[in-house]
N, C-alpha and C positions, 0 to 999 in steps of 0.2 A: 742590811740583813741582821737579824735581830741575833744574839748568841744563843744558842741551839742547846748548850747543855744549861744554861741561866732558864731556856724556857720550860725544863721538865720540872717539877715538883717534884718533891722531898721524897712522897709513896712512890712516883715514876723512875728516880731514882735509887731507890730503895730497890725496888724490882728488876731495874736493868742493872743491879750492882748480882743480884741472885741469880740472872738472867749469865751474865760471865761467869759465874762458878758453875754452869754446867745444868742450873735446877730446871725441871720443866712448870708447867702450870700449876698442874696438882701441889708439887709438892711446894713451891713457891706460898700457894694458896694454906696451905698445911702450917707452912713457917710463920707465914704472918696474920694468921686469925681470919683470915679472909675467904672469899671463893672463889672458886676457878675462874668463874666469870669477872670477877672483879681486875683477876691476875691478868688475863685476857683485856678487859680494856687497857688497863695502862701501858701494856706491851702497843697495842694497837694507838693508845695517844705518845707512846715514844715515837713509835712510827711518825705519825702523823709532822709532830713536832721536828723529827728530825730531816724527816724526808729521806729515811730507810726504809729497807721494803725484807729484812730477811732477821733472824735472830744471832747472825752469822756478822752481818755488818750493823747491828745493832753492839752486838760485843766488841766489837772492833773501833767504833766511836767512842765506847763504855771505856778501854784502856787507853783509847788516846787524849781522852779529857778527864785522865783520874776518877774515873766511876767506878771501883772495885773492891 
């Protein structure tokens, strides 16, 4: 099984590091020059990558492998 936080990239990380501080899309999208939709897929390829399904247990992986 491959390592799950090794397979997000640096933006996906970046995002679920903003994603534990509580930010929603918009403003995420706001912080980092991007757009909503942008903000939006890389939550959906954290998903994907992690094989979480909530932004509840996406933070909860985020502080158990030092993402914050």
């Amino acid at each position: 099984k491959p390592d799950q936080k090794s397979a997000l990239t640096a933006r996906e990380r970046e995002v679920l590091a903003q994603v534990v501080r509580g930010l929603t899309n918009r403003q995420i999208a706001t912080r980092l020059g991007v757009s909503q939709h942008t903000v939006h897929r890389h939550v959906a390829n954290v998903f994907i990558k992690t094989g979480l399904s909530s932004r509840a247990a996406a933070v909860a992986f985020a502080l158990r492998n030092g993402i914050d």
